[in-house]
BABAVO-136066 format. One record per residue: residue in one letter; x, y, z of N, C-alpha, C in turn. Coordinates in Angstrom, 1 decimal. Atoms other than C-alpha are relative to their C-alpha. Example, Ala and Ser with C-alpha at 12.3 -4.5 7.8 and 13.67 -1.06 7.14 Angstrom:
<sites>
a|0.9|-1.2|0.0|12.3|-4.5|7.8|0.9|1.2|0.0;
s|-0.9|-1.1|0.0|13.7|-1.1|7.1|-0.8|1.1|0.8;
</sites>
This chain:
<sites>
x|1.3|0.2|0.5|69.8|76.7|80.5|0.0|-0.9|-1.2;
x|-0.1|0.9|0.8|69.0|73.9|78.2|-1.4|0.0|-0.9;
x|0.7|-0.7|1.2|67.5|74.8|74.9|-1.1|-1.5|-0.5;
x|0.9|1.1|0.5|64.2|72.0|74.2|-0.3|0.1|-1.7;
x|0.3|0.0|1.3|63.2|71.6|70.9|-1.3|1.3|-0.5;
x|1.5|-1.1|0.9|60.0|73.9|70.7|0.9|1.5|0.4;
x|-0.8|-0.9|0.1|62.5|76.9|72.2|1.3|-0.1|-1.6;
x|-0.6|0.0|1.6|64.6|76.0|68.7|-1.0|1.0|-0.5;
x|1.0|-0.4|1.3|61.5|76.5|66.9|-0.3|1.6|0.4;
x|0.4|-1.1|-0.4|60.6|79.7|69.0|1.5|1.3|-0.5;
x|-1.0|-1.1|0.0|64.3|81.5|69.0|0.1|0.1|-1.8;
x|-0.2|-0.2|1.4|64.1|80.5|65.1|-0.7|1.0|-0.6;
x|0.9|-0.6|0.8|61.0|82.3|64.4|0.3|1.7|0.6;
x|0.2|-1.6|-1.3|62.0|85.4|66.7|1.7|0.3|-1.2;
x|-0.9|0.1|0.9|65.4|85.4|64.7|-0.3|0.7|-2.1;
x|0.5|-0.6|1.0|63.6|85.3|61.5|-0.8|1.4|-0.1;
x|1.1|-0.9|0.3|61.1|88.0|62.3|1.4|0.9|-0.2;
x|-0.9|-0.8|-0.2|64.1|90.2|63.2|1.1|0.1|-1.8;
x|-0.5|-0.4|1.3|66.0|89.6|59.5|-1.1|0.7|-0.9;
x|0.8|-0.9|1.0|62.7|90.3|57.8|-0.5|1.6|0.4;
x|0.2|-0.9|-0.2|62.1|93.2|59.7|1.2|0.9|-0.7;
x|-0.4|-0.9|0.8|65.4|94.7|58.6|0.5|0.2|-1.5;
x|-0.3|0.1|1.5|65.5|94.1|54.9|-1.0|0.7|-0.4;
x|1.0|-0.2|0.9|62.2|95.4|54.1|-0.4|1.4|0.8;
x|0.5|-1.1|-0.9|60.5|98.9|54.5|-0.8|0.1|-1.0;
x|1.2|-0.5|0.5|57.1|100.4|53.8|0.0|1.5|0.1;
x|0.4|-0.8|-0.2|56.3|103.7|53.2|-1.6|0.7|-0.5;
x|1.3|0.0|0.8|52.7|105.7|52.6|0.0|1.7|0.3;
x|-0.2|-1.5|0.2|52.1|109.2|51.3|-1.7|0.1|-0.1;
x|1.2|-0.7|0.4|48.6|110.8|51.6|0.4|1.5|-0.6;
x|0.7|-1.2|1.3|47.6|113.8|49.1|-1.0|0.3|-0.3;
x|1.8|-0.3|-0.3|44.7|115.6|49.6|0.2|2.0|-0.7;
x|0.1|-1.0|1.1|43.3|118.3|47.2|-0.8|0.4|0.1;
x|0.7|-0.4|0.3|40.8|120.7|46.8|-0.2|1.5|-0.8;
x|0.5|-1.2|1.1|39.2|123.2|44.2|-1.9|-0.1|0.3;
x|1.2|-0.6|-0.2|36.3|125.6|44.7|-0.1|0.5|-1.1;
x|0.9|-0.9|1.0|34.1|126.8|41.8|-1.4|0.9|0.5;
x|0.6|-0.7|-0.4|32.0|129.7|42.1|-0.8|0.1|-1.9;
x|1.1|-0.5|0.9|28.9|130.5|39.5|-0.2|0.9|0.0;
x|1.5|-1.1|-0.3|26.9|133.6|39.2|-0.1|0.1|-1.0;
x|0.9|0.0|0.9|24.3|134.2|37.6|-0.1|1.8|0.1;
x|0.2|-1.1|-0.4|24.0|138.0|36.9|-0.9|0.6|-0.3;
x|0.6|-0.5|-0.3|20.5|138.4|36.3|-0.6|-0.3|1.2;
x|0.6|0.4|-1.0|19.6|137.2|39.5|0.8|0.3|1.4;
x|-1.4|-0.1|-0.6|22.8|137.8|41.4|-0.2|-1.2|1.4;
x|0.1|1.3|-1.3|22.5|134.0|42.9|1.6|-0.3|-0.5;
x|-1.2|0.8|-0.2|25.6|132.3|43.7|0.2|-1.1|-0.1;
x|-0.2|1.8|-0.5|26.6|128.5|43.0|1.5|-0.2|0.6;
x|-1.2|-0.1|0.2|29.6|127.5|44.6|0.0|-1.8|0.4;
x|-0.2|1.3|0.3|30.7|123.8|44.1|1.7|-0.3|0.3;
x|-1.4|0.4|-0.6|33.8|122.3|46.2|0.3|-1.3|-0.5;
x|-0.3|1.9|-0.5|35.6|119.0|45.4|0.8|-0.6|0.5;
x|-1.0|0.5|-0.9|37.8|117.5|47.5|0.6|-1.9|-0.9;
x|-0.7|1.4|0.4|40.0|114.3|46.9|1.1|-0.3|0.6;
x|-1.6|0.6|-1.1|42.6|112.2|49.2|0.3|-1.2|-0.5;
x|-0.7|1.4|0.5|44.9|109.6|47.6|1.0|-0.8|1.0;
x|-1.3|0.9|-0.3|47.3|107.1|49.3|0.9|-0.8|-0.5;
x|-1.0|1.2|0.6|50.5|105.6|48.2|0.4|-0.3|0.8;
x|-0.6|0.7|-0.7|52.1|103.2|49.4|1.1|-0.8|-0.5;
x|-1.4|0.9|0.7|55.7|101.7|48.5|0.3|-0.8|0.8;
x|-0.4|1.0|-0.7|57.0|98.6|49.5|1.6|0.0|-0.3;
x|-1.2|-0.1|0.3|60.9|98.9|49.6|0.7|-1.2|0.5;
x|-0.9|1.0|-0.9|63.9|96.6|50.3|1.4|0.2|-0.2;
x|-1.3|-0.5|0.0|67.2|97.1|51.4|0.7|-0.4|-1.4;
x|-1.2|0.0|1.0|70.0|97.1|48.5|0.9|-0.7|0.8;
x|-2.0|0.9|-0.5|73.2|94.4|48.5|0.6|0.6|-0.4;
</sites>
């Protein structure tokens, strides 16, 4: 098989993807929270109750160690 010039360019970039792939790593953390408050009122015996919710993501970008 006789390697043309744009096959260079092709096995170069397929080569590269493959080093960058294993030097580098991503990771991502969701964290998800919630708290419930309750009211009463005790001349009326009403209830408030108030939820809040919250979801964070992190995300690290790592890379191998020499």
């Amino acid at each position: 098989m006789k390697l043309t010039p744009n096959k260079y360019v092709l096995l170069s970039l397929i080569l590269l993807s493959v080093v960058i792939g294993f030097t580098a790593c991503k990771a991502w953390r969701t964290v998800s929270t919630s708290a419930t408050y309750v009211q009463q009122n005790d001349s009326t015996q009403s209830k408030i109750t108030t939820t809040i919710s919250t979801k964070t993501v992190e995300e690290w970008q790592g890379a191998k160690k020499k």
